[in-house]
Structures are given as C-alpha cells and as structure tokens.
C-alpha positions in Angstrom: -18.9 -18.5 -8.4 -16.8 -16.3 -10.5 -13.5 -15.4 -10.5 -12.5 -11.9 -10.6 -9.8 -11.1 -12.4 -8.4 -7.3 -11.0 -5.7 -5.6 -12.2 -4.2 -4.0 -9.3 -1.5 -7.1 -8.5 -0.6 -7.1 -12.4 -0.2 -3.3 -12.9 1.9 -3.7 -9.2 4.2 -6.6 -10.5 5.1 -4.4 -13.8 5.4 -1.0 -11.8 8.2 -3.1 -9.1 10.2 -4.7 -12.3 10.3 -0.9 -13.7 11.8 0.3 -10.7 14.3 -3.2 -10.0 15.5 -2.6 -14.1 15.7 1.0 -14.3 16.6 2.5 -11.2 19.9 3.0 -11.9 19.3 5.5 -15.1 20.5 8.8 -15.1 18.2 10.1 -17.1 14.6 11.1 -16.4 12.1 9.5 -18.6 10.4 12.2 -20.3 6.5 11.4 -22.3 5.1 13.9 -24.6 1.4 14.0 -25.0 -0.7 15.8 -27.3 -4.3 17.3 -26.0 -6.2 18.7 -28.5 -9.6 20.2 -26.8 -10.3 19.9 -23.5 -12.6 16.8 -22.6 -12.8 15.6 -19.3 -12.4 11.8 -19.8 -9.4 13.1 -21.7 -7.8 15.2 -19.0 -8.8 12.5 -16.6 -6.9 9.7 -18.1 -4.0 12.0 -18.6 -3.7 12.9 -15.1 -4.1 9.2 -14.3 -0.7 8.8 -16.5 0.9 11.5 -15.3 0.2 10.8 -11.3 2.0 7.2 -12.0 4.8 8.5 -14.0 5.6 10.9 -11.3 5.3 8.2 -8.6 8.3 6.7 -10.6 10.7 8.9 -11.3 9.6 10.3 -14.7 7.6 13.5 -16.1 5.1 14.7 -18.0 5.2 17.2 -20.8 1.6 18.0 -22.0 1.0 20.1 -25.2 -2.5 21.2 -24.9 -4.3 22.1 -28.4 -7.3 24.0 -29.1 -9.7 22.0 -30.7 -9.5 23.5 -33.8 -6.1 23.1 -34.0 -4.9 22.9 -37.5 -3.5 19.3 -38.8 -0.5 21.0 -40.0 0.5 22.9 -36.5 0.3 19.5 -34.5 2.1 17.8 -37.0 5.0 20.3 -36.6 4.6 20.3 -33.3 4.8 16.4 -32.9 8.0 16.8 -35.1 9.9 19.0 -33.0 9.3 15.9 -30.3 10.5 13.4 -32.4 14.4 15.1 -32.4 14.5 16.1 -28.9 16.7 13.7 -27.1 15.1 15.0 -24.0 11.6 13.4 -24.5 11.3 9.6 -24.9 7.7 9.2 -25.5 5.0 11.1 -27.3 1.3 10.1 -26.7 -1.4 11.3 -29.0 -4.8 11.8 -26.8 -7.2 9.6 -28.3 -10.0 10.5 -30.1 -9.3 13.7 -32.0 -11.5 15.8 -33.8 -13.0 14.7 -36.3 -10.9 17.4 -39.2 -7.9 15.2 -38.2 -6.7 12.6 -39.7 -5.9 10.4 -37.1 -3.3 8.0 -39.3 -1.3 11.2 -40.3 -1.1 12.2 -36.8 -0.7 9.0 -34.9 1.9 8.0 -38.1 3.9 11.7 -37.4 4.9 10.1 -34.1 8.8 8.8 -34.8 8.0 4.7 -34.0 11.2 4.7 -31.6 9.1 7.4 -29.6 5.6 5.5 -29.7 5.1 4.4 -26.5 1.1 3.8 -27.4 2.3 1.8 -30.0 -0.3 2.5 -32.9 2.0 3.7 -35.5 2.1 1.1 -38.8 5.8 0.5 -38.4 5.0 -0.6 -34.8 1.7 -2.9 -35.5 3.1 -4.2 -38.5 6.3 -5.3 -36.7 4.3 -6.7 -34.1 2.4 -8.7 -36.8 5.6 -10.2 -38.1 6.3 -10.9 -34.4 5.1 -10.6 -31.1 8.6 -9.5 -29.9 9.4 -7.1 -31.8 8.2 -3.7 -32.3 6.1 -1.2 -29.9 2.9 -3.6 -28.4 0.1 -1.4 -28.1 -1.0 -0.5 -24.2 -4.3 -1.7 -24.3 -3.5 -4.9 -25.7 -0.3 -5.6 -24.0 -2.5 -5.0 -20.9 -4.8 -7.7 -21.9 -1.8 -10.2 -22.5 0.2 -9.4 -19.1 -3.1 -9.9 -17.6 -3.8 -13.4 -19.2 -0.6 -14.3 -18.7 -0.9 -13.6 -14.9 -3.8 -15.2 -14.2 -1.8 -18.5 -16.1 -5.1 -18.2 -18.6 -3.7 -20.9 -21.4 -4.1 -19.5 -25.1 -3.4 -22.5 -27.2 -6.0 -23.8 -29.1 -8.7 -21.2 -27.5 -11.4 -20.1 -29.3 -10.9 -16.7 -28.2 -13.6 -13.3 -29.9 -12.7 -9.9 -29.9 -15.6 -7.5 -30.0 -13.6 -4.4 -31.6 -12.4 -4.1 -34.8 -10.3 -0.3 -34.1 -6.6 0.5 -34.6 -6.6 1.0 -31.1 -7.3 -2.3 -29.9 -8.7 -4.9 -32.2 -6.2 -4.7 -35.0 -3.1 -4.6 -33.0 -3.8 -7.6 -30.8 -5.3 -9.7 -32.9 -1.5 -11.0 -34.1 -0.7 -11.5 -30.7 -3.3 -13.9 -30.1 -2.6 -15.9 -32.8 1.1 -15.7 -32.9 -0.2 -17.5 -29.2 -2.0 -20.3 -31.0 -5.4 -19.0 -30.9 -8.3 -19.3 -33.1 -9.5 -15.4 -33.3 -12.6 -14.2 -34.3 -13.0 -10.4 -34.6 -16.4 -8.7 -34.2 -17.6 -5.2 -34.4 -21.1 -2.7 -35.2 -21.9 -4.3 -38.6 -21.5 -8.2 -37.4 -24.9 -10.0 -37.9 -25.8 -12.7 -34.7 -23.1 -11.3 -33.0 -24.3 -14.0 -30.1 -23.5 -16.7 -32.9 -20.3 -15.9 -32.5 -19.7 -14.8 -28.9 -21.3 -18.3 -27.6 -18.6 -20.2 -29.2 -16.1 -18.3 -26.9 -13.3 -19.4 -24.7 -12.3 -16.1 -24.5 -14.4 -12.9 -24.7 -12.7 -9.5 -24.8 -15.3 -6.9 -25.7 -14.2 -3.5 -26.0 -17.0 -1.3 -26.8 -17.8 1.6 -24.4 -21.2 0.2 -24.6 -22.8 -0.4 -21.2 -24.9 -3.9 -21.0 -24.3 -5.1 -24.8 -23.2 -8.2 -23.4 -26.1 -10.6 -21.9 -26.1 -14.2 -20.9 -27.3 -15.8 -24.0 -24.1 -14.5 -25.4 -21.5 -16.2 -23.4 -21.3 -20.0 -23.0 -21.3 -20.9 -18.9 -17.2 -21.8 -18.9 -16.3 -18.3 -20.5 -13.7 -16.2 -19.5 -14.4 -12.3 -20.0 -12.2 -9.2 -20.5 -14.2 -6.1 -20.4 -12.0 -3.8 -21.7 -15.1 -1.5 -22.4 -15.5 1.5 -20.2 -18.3 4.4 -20.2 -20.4 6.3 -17.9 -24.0 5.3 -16.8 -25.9 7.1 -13.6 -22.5 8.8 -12.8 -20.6 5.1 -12.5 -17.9 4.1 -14.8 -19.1 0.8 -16.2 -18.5 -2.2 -18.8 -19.9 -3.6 -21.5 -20.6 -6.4 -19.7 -24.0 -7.0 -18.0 -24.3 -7.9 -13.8 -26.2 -11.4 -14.7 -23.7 -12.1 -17.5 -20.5 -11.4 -15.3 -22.8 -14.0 -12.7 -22.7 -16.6 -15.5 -19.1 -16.3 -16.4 -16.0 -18.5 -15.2 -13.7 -15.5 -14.5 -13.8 -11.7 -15.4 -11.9 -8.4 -15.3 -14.5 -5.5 -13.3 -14.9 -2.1 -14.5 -13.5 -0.2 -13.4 -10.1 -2.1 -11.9 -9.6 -4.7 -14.6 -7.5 -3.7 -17.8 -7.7 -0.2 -16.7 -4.8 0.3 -14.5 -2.6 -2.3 -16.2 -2.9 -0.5 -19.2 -1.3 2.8 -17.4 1.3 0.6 -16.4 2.4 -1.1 -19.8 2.0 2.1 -21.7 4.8 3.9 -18.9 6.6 0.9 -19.0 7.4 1.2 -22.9 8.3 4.9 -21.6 10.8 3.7 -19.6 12.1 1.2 -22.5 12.0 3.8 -25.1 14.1 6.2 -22.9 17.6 3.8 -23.5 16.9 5.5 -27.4 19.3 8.1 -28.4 18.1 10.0 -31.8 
C-alpha cells in the first residue's frame, strides 16, 4: 500500500519554528506582491499567502496591475519597493502576460527582497551552494518535504519532469549538491517513460492531469506531484489514480507540496525582514 506523503505536518513544523525564532521582532514583516490582471488561480493563491501571513503576524501589500500594464510602470513600481525599508519581500505573481519580459521583471526585484527566490543572483548563488542565497519556494518545499519524510538522496536516481525557471532550474543544484544523479525532463524529451522508469525519485511538475501512468514509474518509486490543474471542477496532479496505486509513497493533490510551499515562501519573508537597505 502506499504511503502518502501530506504536507500539512511539514508546513505546521516550519510555521511553529517561525513563530519560536521570530516572535520577539518588532517589526512587522511586510511582502509586496505584484498582480498584473486579474485571474482567479492568481487571486486564489494570493489570498492563500496572504490568509497565512496574517495568521502570523505579518501583512500583505498587493499592487494590482491592469493587464496591460506597461513593462516600464511595473518596473518602476517594483523599484520604489526595493528602497522601502518598510516592505521585506516583493513577490511577482506568476505567469505574466505574455508583452513582459518575465527575466526583466522577476530580475527588477532587489535579491535581498526575493522571497520567491527566482532572481539570477539568488539561483546562481544557490548553484554555487545550497546554503547560500534565496532557495526558491517550490523547490525548498520539495526538499523540507524529503527531508521530513527522512527520504535519503545520496546516490538516488532521482527525474525532474520540468525544465522552468520556476522550478526545474532552481532545484536541480540542490539535488545534486545532495549527491543525486538528476535527470531533467520536459515537452520536447523523446520516451520520456525511458527515463521516468529508471526513477528513484519522480517529481513531475507539469499542470498536466494524468501524464503520468504506470508503465512510467518503476514499482519502488517515490512520487512528488508538484503538478496542479483543474479537471471536472477538482484540483488535480499530474499523476494518474493507478499510478499513485503502484507507487511506494506520494505527495496528493491537492495537500502535498502545496501548502508547504506557502510556508517556505513566508518563511524567507520572515528571514528577509532582519535586512535593512
């Protein structure tokens, strides 16, 4: 039988060592994010961060674009955030429309300020090394669950089906820096079950319900489905029901990676707001 791997305990166990190491601070942690248009999955994730930021102590600041915003006017904007010593962390609302360039924008963000950690100071530092630099909220919720669940790295075969700045990129470092063998996979891999049968460890992040059947997993795999999308009105995986069946452990959609990434992203808020600029 399978093992599910949930995320409520680890987004619990970071959200208690938040309030045991920062309690005492005077000041209120402050995030910034940036909206541009008004999509629901958008607003709903935002109000997700901003309902467990509140629980905590801290506050929101939303700065809510038109979508046809000009690149210039949220760069200024984003700007003006960087210098207040009032605001700790500035979030850019992913995806943007497509007449931005979603570098210059994420890459306005000061790195001391980038809580989602997607700037190319912050991913190249954490390329040098793991401990150093803004990790990435996705991916740091990935690790913090692996290293929960006492799920051993070294020498694991371990395929990542994404290839984005947003997830693939900035994690794959931190896998190997673990002693992982890491095989990244995205739209334009050929057999991609030659590759995903060979896993340890699959993560699959694609937003693409049921790409992942049984003939791509091998029967002792671990999965992280870190995919999420809508089908019949339920939030769902990439992960099919008979491959989850076949699999040693995995994370459900929706309560795996989910909430511990809402937790990892506030708690480089709360580290971000020792900075003084």
């Amino acid at each position: 039988m399978s093992i599910i791997l949930n995320g409520a305990p680890v987004a619990e166990l970071i959200y208690t060592k938040i309030q045991e190491d920062f309690s005492h601070k005077a000041q209120q942690p402050c995030l910034a994010i940036i909206q541009v248009g008004e999509k629901s999955a958008s607003t709903l994730y935002i109000t997700k961060k901003t309902d467990a930021l509140e629980t905590l102590g801290g506050k929101v600041e939303l700065h809510l674009f038109p979508s046809d915003v000009s690149e210039q006017d949220l760069c200024n904007t984003i700007s003006d955030l960087n210098i207040r010593s009032n605001v700790h962390g500035i979030l850019i609302q992913l995806p943007l429309p497509h007449h931005l360039s979603v570098s210059k924008i994420l890459n306005t963000v000061a790195p001391q300020k980038d809580v989602d950690g997607l700037t190319a100071s912050n991913i190249g530092q954490v390329t040098h090394n793991a401990q150093s630099g803004i990790i990435a909220a996705t991916p740091l919720a990935v690790i913090s669950l692996l290293d929960y669940y006492k799920i051993d790295l070294i020498g694991k075969n371990i395929v990542i089906i994404n290839n984005s700045i947003l997830f693939g990129k900035p994690i794959f470092p931190i896998l190997t820096q673990a002693r992982a063998t890491v095989t990244i996979c995205h739209k334009d891999t050929k057999n991609l079950s030659y590759h995903t049968k060979h896993a340890d460890i699959l993560i699959t992040a694609t937003g693409n319900p049921n790409l992942i059947t049984p003939e791509h997993i091998c029967p002792q795999a671990i999965l992280i489905d870190v995919g999420i999308s809508r089908k019949a009105n339920k939030v769902v995986g990439d992960l099919s029901q008979a491959t989850i069946q076949k699999s040693t452990a995995y994370t459900p959609v929706p309560g795996g990676i989910g909430p511990i990434t809402v937790a990892c992203l506030i708690d480089n808020l709360y580290r971000r707001s020792t900075y003084t600029p």
